[in-house]
N, CA, C and O atoms as CSV, one atom per row, in Angstrom:
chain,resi,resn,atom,element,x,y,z
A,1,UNK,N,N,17.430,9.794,-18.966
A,1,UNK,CA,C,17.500,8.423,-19.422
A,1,UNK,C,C,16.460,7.588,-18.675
A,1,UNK,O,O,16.773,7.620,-17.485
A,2,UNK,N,N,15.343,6.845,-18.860
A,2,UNK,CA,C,14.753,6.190,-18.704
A,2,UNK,C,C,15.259,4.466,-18.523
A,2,UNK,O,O,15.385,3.676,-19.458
A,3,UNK,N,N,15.447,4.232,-17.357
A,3,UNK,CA,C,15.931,2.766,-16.781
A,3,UNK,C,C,14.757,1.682,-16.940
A,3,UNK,O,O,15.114,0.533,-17.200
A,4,UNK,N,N,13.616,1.906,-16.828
A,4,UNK,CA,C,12.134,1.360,-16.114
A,4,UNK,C,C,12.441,0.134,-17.529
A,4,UNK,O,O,12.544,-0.996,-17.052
A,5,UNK,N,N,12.574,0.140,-18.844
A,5,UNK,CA,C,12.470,-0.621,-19.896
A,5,UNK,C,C,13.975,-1.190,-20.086
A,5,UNK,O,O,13.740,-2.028,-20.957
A,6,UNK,N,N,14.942,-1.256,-19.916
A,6,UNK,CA,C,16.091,-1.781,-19.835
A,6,UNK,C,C,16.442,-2.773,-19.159
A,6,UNK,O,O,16.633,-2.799,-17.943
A,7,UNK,N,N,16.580,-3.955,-20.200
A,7,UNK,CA,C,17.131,-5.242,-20.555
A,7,UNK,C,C,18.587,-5.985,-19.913
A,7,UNK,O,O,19.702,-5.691,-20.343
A,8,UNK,N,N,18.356,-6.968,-18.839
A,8,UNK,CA,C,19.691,-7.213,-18.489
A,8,UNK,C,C,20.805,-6.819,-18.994
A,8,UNK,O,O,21.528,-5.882,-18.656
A,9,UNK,N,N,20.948,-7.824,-20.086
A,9,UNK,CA,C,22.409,-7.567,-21.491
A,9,UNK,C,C,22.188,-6.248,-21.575
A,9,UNK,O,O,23.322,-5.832,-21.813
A,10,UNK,N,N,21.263,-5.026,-21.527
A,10,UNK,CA,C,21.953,-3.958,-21.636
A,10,UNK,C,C,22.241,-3.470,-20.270
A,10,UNK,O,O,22.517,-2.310,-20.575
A,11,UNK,N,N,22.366,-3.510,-19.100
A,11,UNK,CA,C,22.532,-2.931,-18.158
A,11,UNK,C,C,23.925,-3.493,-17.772
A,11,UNK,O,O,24.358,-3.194,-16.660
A,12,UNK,N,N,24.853,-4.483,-18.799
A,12,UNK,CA,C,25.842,-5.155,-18.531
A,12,UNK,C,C,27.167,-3.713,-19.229
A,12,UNK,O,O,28.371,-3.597,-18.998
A,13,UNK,N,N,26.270,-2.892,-20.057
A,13,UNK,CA,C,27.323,-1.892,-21.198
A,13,UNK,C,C,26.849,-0.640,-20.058
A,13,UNK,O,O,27.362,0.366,-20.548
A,14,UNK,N,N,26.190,-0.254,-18.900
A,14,UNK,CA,C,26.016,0.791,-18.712
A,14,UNK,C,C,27.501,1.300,-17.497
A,14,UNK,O,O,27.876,0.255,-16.966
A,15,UNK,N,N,28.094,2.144,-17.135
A,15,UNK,CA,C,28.774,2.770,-16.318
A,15,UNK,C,C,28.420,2.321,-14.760
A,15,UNK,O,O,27.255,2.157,-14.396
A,16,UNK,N,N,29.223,2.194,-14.143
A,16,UNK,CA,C,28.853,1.782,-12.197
A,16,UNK,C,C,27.788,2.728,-12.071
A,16,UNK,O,O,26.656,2.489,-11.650
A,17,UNK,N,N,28.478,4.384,-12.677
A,17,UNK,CA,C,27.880,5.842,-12.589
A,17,UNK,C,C,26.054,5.323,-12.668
A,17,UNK,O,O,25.296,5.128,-11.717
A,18,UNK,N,N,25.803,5.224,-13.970
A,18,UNK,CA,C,24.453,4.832,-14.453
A,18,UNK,C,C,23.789,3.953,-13.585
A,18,UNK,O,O,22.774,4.201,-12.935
A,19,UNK,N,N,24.704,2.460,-13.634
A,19,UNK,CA,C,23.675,1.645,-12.665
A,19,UNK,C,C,23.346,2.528,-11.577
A,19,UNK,O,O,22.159,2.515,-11.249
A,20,UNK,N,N,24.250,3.424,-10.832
A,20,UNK,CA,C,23.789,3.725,-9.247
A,20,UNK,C,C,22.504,4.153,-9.536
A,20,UNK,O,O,21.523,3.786,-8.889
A,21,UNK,N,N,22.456,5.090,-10.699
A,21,UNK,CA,C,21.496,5.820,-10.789
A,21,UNK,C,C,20.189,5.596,-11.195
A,21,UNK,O,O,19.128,6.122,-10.857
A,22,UNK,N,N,20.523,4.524,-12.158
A,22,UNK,CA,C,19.265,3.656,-12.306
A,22,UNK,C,C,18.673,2.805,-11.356
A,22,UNK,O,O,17.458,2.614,-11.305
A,23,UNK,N,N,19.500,2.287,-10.598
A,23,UNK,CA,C,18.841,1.950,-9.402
A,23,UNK,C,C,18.184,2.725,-8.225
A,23,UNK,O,O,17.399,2.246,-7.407
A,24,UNK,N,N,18.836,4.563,-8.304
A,24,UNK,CA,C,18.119,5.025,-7.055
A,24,UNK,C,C,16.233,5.129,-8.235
A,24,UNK,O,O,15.050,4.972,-7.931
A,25,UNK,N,N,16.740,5.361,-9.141
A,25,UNK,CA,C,15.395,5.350,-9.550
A,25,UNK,C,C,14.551,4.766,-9.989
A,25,UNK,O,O,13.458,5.121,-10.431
A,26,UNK,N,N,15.074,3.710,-9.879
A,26,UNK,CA,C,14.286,2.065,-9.848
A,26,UNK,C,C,13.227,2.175,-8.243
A,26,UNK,O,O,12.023,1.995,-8.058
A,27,UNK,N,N,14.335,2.540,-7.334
A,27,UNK,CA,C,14.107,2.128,-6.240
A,27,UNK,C,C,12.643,2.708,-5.409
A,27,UNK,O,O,11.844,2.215,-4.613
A,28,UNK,N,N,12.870,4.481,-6.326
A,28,UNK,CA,C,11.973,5.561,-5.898
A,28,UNK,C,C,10.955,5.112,-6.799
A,28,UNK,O,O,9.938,5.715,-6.455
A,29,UNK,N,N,10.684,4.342,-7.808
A,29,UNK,CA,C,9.223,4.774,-8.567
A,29,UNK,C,C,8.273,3.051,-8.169
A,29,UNK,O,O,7.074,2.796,-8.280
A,30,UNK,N,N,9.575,2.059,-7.643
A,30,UNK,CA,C,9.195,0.883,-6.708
A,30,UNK,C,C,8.353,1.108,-5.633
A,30,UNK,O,O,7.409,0.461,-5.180
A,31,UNK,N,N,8.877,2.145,-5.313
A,31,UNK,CA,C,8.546,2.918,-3.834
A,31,UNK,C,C,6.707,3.745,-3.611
A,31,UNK,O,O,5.771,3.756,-2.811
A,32,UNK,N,N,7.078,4.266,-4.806
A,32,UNK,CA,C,5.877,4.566,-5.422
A,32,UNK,C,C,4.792,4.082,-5.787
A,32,UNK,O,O,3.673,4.562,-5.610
A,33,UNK,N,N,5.155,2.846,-6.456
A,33,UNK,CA,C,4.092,1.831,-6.614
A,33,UNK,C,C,3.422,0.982,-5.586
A,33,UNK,O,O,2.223,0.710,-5.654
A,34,UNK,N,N,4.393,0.469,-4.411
A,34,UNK,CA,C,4.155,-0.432,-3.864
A,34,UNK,C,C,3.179,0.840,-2.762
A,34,UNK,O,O,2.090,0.380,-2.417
A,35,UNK,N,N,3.449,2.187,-2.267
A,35,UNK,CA,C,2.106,3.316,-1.975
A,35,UNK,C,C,1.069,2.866,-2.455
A,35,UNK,O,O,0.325,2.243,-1.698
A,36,UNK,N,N,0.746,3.016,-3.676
A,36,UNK,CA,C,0.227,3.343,-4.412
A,36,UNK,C,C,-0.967,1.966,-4.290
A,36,UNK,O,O,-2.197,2.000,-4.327
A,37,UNK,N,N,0.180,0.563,-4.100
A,37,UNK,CA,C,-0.658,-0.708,-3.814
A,37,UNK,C,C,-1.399,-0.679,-2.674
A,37,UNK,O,O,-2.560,-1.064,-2.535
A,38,UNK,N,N,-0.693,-0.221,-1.893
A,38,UNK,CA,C,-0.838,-0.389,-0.246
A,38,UNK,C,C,-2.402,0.532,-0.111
A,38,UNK,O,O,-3.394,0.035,0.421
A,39,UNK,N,N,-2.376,1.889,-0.680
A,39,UNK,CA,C,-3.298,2.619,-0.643
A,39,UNK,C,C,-4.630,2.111,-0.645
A,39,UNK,O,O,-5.576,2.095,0.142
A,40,UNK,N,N,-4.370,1.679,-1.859
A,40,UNK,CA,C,-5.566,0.812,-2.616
A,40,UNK,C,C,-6.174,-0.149,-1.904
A,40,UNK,O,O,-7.381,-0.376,-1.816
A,41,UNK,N,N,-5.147,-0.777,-1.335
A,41,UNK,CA,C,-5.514,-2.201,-0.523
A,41,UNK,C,C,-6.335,-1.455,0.533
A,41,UNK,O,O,-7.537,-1.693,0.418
A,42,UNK,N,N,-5.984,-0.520,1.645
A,42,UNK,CA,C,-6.609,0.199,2.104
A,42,UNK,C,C,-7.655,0.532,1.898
A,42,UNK,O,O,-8.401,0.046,2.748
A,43,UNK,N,N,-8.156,1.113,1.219
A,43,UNK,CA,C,-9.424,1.793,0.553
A,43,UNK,C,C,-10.573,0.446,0.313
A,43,UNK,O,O,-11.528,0.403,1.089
A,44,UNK,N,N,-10.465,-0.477,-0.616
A,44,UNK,CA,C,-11.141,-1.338,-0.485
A,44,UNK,C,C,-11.431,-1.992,1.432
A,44,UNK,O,O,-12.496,-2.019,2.051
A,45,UNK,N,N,-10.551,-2.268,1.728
A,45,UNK,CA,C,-10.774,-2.789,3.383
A,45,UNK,C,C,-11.478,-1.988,3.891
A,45,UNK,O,O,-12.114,-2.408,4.858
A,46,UNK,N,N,-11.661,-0.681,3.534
A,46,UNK,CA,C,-12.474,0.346,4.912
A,46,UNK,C,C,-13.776,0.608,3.996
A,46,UNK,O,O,-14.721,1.277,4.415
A,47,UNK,N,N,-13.746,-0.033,2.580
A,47,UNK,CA,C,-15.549,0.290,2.147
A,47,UNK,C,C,-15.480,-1.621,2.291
A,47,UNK,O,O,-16.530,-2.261,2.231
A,48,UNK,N,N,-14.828,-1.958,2.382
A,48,UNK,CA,C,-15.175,-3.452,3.006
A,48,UNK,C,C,-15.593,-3.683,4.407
A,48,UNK,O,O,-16.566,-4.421,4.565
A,49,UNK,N,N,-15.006,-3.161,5.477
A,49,UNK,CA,C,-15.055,-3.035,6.514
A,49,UNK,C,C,-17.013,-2.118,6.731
A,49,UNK,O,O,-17.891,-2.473,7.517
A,50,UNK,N,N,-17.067,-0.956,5.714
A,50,UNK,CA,C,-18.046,0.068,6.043
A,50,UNK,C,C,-19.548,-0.568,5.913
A,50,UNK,O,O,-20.568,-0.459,6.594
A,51,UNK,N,N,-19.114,-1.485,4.382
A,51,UNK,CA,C,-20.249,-2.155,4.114
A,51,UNK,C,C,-20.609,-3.531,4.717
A,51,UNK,O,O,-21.739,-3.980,4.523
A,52,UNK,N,N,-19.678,-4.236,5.459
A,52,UNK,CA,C,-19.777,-5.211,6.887
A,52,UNK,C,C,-21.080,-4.809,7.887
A,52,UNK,O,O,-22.102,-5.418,8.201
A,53,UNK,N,N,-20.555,-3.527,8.218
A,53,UNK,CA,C,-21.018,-2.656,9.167
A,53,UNK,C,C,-22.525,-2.272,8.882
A,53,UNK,O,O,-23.369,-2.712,9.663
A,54,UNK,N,N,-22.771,-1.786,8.226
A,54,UNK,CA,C,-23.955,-1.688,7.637
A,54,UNK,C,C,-24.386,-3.065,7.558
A,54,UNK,O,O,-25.298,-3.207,8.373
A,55,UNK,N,N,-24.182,-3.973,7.045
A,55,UNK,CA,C,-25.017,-5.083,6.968
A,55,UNK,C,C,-25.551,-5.676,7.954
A,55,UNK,O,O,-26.765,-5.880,7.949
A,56,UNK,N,N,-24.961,-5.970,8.730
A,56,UNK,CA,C,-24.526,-6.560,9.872
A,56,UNK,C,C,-24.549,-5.350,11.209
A,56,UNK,O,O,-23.515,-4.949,11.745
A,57,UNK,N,N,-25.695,-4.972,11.525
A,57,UNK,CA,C,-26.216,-3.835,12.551
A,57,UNK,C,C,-26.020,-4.275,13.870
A,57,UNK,O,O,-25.739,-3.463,14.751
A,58,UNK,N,N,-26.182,-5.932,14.185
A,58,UNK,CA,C,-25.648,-6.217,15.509
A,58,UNK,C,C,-24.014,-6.032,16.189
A,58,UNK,O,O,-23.773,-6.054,17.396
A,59,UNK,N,N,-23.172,-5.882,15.284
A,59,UNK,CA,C,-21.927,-5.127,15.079
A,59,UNK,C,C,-21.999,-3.907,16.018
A,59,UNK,O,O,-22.689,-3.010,15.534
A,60,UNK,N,N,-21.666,-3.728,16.788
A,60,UNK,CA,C,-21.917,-2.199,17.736
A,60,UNK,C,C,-20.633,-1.487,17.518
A,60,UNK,O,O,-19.537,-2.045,17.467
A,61,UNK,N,N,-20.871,-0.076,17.380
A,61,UNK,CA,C,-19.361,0.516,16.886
A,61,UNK,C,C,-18.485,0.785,18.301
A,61,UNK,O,O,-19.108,1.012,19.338
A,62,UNK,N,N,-17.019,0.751,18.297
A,62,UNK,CA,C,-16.477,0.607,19.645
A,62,UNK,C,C,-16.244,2.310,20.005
A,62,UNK,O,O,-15.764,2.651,21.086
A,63,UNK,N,N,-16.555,3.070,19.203
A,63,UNK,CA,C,-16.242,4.712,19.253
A,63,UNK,C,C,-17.705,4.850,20.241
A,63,UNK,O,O,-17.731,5.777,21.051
A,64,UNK,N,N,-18.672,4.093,20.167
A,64,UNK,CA,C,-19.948,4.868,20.670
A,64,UNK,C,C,-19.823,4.348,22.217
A,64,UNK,O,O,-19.787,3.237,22.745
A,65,UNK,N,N,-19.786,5.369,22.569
A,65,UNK,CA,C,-20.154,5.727,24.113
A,65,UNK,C,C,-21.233,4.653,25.326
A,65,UNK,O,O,-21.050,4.451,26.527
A,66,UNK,N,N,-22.379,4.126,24.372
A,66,UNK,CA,C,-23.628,3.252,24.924
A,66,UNK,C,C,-22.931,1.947,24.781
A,66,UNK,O,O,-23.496,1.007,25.341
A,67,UNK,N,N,-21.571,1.627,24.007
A,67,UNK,CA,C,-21.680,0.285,23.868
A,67,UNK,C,C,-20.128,0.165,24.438
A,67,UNK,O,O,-19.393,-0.724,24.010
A,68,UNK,N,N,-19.654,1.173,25.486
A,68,UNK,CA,C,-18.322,1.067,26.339
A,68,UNK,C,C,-18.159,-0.257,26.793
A,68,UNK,O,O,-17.198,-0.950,26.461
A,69,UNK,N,N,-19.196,-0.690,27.652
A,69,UNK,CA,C,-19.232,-1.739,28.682
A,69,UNK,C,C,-19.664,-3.175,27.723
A,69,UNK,O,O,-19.164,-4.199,28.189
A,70,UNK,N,N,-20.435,-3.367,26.579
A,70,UNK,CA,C,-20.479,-4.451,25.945
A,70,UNK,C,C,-19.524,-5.175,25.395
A,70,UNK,O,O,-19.786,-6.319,25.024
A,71,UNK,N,N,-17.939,-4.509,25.206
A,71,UNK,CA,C,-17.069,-5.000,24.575
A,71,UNK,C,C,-15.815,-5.625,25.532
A,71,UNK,O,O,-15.255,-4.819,26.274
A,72,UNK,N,N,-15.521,-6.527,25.537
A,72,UNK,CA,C,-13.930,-6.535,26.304
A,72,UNK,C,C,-13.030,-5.613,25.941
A,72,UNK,O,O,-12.960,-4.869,24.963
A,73,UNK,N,N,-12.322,-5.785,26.920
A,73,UNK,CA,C,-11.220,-4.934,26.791
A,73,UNK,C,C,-9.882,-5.649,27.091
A,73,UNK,O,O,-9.687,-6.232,28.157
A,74,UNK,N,N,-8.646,-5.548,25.738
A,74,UNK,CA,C,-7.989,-6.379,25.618
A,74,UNK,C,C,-6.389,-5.706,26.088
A,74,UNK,O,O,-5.387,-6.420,26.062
């Protein structure tokens, strides 16, 4: 049974049984999506972040070894 398209007034005729169930699987494909957002959001930030970096060469990377001592340390 597919919950994802179901209409208040009908979720008023379904069984306690059903709602539970439509809700664990409401909950899991919610779950899924909001991954799925998060991912994304991710991905843009680190070719956002990559292409910063590149532009912007006075930027020193904090992994490199020569530029230990140029950065504070927080």
């Amino acid at each position: 049974m597919v919950f994802k398209d179901y209409k208040f007034e009908q979720t008023k005729k379904l069984s306690a049984n059903e709602l539970n169930q439509m809700y664990k699987q409401l909950k899991k494909t919610d779950k899924l999506e909001l991954k799925l957002v998060e991912d994304e959001i991710s991905k843009r930030t680190q070719n956002h972040l990559k292409d910063f970096a590149k532009n912007n060469l006075e930027v020193k990377p904090k992994n490199n070894p020569e530029n230990k001592n140029d950065r504070p340390s927080y």
